[in-house]
N, C-alpha and C positions, 0 to 999 in steps of 0.2 A: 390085819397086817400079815396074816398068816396066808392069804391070796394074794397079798402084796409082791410077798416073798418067792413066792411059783411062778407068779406073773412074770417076772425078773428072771426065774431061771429057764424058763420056756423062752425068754430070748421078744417077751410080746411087751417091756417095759425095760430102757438101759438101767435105770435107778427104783428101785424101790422109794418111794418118799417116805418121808415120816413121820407116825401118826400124828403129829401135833402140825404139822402142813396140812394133812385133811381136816382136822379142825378147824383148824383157822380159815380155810377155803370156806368152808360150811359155813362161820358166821358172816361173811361176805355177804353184804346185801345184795350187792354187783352180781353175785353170781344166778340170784336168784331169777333175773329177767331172761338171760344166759340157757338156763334149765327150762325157761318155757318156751324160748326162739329152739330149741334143740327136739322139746316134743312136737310142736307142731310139724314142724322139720322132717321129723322123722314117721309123718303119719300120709305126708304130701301122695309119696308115690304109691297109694292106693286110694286116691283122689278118682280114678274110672273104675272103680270098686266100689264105694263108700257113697248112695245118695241117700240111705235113710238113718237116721239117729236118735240117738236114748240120751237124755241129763239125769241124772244124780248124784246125791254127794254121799262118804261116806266116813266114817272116824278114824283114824290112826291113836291109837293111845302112848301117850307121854310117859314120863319118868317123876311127873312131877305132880304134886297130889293137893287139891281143893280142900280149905278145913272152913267149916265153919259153925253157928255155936247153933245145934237146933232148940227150939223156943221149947215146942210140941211133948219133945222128949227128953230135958234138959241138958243136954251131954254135947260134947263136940261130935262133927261127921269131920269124914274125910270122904275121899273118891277121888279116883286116878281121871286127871285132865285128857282132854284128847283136841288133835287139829285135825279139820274136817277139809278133804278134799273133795272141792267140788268139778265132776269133767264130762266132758260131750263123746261120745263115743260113737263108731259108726256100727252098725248090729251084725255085719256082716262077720267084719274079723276081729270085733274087738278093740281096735286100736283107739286109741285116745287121739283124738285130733284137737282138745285145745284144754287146758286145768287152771283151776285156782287155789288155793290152799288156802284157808281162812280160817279165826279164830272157832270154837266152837259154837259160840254164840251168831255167830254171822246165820242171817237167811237164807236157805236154798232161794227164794223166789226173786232176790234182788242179783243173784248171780248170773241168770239163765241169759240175760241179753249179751252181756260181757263172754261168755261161751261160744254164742251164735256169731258174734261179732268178728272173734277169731275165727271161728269154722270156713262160716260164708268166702270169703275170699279162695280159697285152697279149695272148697268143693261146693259141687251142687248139692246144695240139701233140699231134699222135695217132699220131705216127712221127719217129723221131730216128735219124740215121744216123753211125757215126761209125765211123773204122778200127780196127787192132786196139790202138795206145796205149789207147784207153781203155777196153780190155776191164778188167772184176776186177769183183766183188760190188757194192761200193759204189755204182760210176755205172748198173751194173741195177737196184740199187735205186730209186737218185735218180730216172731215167727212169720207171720202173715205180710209182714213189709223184706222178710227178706227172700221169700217166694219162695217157702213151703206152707206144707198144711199141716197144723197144729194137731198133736193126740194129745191131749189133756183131759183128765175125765174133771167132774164140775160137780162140786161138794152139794151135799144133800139142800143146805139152805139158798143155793145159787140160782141169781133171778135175772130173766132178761127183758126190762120193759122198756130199753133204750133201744132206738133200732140200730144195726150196724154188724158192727162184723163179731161181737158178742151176742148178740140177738142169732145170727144166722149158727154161726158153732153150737150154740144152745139149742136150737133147733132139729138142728145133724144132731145132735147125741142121745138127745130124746126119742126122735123118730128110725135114727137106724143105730140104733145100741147094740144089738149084734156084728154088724158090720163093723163098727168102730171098735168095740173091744178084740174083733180078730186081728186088727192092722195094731192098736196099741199094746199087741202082748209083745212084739219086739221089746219093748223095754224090758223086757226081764233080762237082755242081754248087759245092760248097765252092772245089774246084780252078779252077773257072770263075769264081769271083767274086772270088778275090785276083790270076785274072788280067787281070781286066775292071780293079783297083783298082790295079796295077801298071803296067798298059800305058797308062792314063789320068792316073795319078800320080805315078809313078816309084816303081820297086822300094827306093828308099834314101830317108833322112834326111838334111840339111844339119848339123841340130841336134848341140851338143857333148855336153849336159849329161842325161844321164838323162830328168830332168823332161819338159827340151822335146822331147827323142827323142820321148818317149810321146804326149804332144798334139799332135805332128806327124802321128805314123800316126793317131792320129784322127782330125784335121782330114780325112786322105784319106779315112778311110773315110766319117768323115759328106757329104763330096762323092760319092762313092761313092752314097751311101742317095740325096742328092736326086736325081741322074741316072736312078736306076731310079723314083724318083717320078715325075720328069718325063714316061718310059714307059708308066707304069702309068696315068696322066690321060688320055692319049691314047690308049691301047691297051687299056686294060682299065676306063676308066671312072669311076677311082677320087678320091675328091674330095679335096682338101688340109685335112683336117681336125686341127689341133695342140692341146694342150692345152688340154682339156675338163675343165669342174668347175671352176675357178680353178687349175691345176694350173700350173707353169712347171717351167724347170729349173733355178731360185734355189731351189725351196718342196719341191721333190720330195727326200725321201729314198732312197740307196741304200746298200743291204748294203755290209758292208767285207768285200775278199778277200782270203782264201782262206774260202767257206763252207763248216759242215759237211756230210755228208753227208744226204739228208732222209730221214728215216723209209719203211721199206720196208711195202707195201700188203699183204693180205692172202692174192690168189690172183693169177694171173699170166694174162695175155690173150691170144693170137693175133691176128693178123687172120684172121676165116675161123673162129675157135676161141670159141666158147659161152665165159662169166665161169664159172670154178667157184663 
């Protein structure tokens, strides 16, 4: 409130609101779709910047604390909850170009297509990097149908005696594992951007309720997106350009999550490596 109040006398807000109206916005489920049509939104105009990308998710901690009776040691635990945001990011500048905010319990590896799904349209993605949660068939496909080339490294007990586009990745990883762990260190930029969003936001949530948990961590991260815009105008040239065509983020439609997985492509690519 005390930003509220400056904001108001710098002349950049007529009315200070009050705090029990930002509440209330925040338990808005409405708003929630809102916050995700805004980061996408806001990651667009660095769409001829941005073709290779990192997935990962990461914790925000809650206000609200897990009890329960352990057997082992007869006593009660507790442990402070957290909502895990999971988002795609391009390596270059950091920006988050699509998120999801899910319980802690939710899987990285059921998110990743639902990330891609948003991405793909808004950019060319022609490299996708991501740890080994989301290794398995499915998100090689997803990746590999939306016409890039999957970095996923492939857990120690990982077998390919089906032929396909699991079979040939497995291949690639085996035979040029140098090569592929130089292209897949870009993902360390993922780790660099929930720390750019935590060190400038805070690692936690105020919020009690689910809801506003979740539009909270976005609200960070669509701060997040402008600050690396603000960079990218000044450092890379890049112009402020928002929803084009009559497009907003009242009119814009988006997928509901969890989506399925998308249709697997025909022959499988390298970089470096002829289309069959």
């Amino acid at each position: 409130m005390t930003d509220m109040r400056e904001y108001q006398e710098r002349g950049f807000v007529s009315r200070a609101p009050s705090y029990n109206s930002i509440s209330d916005y925040m338990e808005s489920p409405v708003l929630t779709p809102l916050l995700q049509s805004m980061i996408e939104e806001s990651a667009r105009p660095l769409k001829f910047i941005e073709t290779e990308f990192a997935v990962d998710s990461s914790g925000f901690s809650v206000s609200v604390y897990k009890r329960w009776y352990d057997h082992k040691y007869g006593k009660m635990q507790a442990a402070s909850d957290y909502v895990k945001a999971h988002v795609m990011v391009g390596v270059t500048t950091n920006v988050v170009t699509s998120v999801e905010v899910t319980p802690s319990s939710t899987s990285d590896y059921n998110v990743l297509p639902y990330l891609l799904k948003a991405t793909a349209p808004s950019f060319n993605v022609t490299k996708l990097s991501a740890d080994k949660a989301y290794s398995g068939r499915s998100n090689v496909q997803a990746i590999h149908a939306a016409g890039a080339t999957p970095l996923i490294p492939f857990r120690s007990n990982a077998k390919a005696s089906t032929p396909g586009l699991w079979q040939e990745a497995f291949a690639f990883f085996q035979d040029h594992t140098d090569e592929f762990y130089k292209q897949y260190h870009k993902r360390s930029n993922v780790e660099a951007t929930f720390s750019m969003i935590k060190a400038k936001f805070g690692g936690y949530v105020r919020s009690k309720t689910t809801t506003a948990q979740k539009n909270e961590v976005l609200c960070k991260i669509l701060a997040h997106n402008l600050c690396c815009l603000v960079s990218a105008f000044y450092e890379l040239g890049v112009g402020p350009e928002f929803w084009r065509e009559g497009r907003s983020a009242l009119t814009e439609e988006r997928p509901a999550f969890p989506l399925p997985s998308l249709p697997p492509r025909a022959r499988w690519s390298w970089p470096g490596k002829a289309a069959g």
